[in-house]
C-alpha positions as a Markdown table, in Angstrom:
| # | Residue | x | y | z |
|---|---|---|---|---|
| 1 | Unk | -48.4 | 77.3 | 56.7 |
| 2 | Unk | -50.4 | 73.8 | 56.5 |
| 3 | Unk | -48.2 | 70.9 | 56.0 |
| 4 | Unk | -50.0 | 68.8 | 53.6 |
| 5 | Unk | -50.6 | 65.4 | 54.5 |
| 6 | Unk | -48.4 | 62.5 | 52.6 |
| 7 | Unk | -51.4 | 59.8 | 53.0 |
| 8 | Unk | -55.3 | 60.3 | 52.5 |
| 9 | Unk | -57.8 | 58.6 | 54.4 |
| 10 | Unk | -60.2 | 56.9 | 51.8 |
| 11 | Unk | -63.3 | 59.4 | 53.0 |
| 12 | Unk | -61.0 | 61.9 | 52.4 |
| 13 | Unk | -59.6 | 60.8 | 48.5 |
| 14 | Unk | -64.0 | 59.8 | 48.5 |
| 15 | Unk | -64.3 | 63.5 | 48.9 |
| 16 | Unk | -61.6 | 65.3 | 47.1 |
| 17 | Unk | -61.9 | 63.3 | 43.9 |
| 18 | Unk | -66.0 | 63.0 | 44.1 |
| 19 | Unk | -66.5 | 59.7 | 43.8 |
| 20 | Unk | -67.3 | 57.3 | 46.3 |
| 21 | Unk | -66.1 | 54.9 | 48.6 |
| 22 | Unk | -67.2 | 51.8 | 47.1 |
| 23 | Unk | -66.1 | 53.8 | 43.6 |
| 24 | Unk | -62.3 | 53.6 | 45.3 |
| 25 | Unk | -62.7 | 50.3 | 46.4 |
| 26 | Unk | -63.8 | 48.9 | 43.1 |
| 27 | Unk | -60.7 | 50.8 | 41.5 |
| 28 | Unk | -58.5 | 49.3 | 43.5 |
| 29 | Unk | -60.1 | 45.9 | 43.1 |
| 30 | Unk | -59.3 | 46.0 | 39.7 |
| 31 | Unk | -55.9 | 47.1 | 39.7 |
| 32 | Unk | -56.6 | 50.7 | 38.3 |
| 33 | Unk | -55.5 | 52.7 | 42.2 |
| 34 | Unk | -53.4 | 51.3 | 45.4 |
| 35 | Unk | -53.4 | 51.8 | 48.8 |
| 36 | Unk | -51.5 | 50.5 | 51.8 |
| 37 | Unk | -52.9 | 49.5 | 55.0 |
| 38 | Unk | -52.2 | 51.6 | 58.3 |
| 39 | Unk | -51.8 | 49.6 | 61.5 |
| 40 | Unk | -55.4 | 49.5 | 62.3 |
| 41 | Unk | -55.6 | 48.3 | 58.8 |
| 42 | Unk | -57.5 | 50.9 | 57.0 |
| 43 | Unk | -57.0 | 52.2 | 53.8 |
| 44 | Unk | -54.7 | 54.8 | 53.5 |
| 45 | Unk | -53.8 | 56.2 | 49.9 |
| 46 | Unk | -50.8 | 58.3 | 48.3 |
| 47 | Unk | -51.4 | 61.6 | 47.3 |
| 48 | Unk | -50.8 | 60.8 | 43.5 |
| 49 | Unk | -54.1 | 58.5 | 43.4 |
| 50 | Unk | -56.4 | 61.8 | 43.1 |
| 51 | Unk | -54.8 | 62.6 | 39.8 |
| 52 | Unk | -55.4 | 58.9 | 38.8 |
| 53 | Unk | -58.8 | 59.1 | 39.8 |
| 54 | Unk | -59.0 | 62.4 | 37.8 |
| 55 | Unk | -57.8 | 60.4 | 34.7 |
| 56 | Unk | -60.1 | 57.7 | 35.2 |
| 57 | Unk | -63.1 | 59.9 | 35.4 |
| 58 | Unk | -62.1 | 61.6 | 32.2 |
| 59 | Unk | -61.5 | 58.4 | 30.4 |
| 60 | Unk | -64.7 | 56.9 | 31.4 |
| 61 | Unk | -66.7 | 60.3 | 30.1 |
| 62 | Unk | -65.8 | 59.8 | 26.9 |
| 63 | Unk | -66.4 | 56.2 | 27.1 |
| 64 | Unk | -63.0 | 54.4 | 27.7 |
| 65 | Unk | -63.2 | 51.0 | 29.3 |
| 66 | Unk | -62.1 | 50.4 | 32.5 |
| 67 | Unk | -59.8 | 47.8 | 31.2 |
| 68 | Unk | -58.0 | 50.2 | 28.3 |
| 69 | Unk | -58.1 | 52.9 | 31.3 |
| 70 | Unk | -55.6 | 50.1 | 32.9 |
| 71 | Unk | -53.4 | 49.8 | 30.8 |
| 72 | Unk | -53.0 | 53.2 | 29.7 |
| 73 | Unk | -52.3 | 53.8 | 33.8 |
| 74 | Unk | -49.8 | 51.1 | 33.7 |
| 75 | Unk | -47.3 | 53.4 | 32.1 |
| 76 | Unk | -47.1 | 55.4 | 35.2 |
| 77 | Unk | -44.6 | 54.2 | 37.9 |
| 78 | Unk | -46.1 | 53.2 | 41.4 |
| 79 | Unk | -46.9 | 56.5 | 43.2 |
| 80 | Unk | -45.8 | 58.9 | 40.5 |
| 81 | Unk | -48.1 | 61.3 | 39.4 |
| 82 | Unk | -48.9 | 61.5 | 35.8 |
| 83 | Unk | -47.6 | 64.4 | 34.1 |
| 84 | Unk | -48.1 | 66.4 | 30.7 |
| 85 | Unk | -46.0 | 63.5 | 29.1 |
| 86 | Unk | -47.8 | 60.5 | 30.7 |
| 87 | Unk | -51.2 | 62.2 | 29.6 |
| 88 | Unk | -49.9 | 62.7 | 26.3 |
| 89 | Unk | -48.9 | 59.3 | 25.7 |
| 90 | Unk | -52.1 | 57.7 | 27.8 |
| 91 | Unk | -54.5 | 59.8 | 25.6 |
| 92 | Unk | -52.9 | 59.1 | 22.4 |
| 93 | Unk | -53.9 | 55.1 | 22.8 |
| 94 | Unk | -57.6 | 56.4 | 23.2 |
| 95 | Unk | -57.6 | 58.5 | 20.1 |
| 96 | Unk | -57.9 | 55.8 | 17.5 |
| 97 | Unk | -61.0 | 54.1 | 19.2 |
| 98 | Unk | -62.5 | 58.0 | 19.9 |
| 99 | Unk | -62.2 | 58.3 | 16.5 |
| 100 | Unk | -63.9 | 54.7 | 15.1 |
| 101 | Unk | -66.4 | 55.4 | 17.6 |
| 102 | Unk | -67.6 | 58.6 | 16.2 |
| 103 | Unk | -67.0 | 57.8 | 13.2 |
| 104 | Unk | -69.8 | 54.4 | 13.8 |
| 105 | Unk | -72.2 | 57.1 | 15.7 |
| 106 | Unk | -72.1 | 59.3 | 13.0 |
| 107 | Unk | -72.9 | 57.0 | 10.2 |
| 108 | Unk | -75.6 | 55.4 | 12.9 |
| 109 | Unk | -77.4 | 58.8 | 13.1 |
| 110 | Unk | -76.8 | 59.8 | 9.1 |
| 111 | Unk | -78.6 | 56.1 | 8.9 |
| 112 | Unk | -81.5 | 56.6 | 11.0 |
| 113 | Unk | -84.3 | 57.7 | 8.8 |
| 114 | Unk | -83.2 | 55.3 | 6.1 |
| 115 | Unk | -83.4 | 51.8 | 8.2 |
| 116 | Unk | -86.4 | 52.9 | 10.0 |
| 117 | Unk | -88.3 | 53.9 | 6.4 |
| 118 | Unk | -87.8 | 50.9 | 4.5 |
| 119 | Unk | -89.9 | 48.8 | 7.3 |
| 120 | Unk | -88.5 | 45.6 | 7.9 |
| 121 | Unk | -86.9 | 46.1 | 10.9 |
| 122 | Unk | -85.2 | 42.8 | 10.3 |
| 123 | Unk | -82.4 | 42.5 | 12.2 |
| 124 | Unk | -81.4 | 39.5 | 10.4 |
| 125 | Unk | -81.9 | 40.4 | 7.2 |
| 126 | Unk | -81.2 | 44.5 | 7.0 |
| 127 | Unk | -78.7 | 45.3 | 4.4 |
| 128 | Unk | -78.1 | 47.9 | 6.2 |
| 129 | Unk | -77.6 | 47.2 | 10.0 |
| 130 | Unk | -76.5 | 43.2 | 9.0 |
| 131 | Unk | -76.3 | 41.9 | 5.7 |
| 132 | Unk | -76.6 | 38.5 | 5.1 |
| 133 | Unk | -76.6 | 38.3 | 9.2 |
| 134 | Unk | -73.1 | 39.1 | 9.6 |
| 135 | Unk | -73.4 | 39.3 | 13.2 |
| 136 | Unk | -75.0 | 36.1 | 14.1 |
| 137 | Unk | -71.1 | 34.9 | 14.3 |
| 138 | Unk | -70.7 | 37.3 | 16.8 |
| 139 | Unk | -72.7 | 35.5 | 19.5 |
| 140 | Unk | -75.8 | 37.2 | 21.2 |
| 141 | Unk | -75.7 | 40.5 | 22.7 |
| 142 | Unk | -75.3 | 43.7 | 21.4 |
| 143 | Unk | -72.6 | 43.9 | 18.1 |
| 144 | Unk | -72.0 | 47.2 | 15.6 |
| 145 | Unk | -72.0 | 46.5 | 11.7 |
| 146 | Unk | -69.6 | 47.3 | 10.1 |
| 147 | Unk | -67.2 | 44.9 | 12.2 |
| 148 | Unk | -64.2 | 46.5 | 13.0 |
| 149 | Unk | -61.9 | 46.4 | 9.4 |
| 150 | Unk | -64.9 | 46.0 | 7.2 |
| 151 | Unk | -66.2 | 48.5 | 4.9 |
| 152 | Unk | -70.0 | 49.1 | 4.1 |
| 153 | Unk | -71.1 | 48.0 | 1.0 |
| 154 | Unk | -72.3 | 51.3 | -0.1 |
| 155 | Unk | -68.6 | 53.2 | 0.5 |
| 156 | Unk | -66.4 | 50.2 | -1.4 |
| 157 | Unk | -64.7 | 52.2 | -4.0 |
């Protein structure tokens, strides 16, 4: 019978998890995986970090940022594997956000044909994408109307 090993080489968590080296390293630079250095000081990595890169790859498919991934994972004591429990509990502080985020992508594509067939494309002045330019508080970049608590004018009871 094969004895299985206690530490993994980084090439060899790189290849059981399918992600890559610099993918490990970037995890572990921000806190999300550990590992301890051997006396040639290379990587070497608990066994219980292939189930937290398993978690991390599902939490990033359906969209989760890395930073809620990190706090979710700082439940889990250092070199225990998650468990049905952990999951449970991890997973349920993603559901609310899953939720306002389909709920925003499914009014975005019920919205479609109406904001492109009025013709103004204005995104400050679109009653529908920003009234009143809502989101020029918001700074530049990319920002989502409704803001989060706010209700669109059209669904106000």
């Amino acid at each position: 019978m094969q004895q299985l090993k206690t530490v993994l080489s980084v090439g060899e968590v790189a290849k059981r998890t399918g992600v890559s080296v610099a993918t490990l390293h970037f995890y572990e630079q921000k806190g999300l995986i550990h590992s301890q250095r051997n006396a040639g000081n290379q990587r070497r990595y608990s066994r219980d970090v292939l189930r937290r890169v398993a978690i991390i790859k599902v939490a990033q498919r359906t969209g989760i940022p890395l930073e809620q991934i990190g706090k979710a994972l700082s439940v889990l004591p250092p070199g225990q594997n998650a468990d049905q429990h952990h999951w449970q509990l991890m997973s349920e502080q993603w559901k609310a956000e899953l939720d306002s985020r389909i709920a925003q992508l499914t009014d975005l594509r019920d919205q479609l044909s109406m904001c492109i067939g009025c013709g103004c494309l204005s995104m400050a002045h679109c009653p529908l994408r920003n009234p009143q330019d809502k989101l020029a508080a918001q700074g530049a970049g990319a920002h989502f109307y409704p803001l989060p608590g706010e209700v669109l004018p059209e669904e106000k009871p």
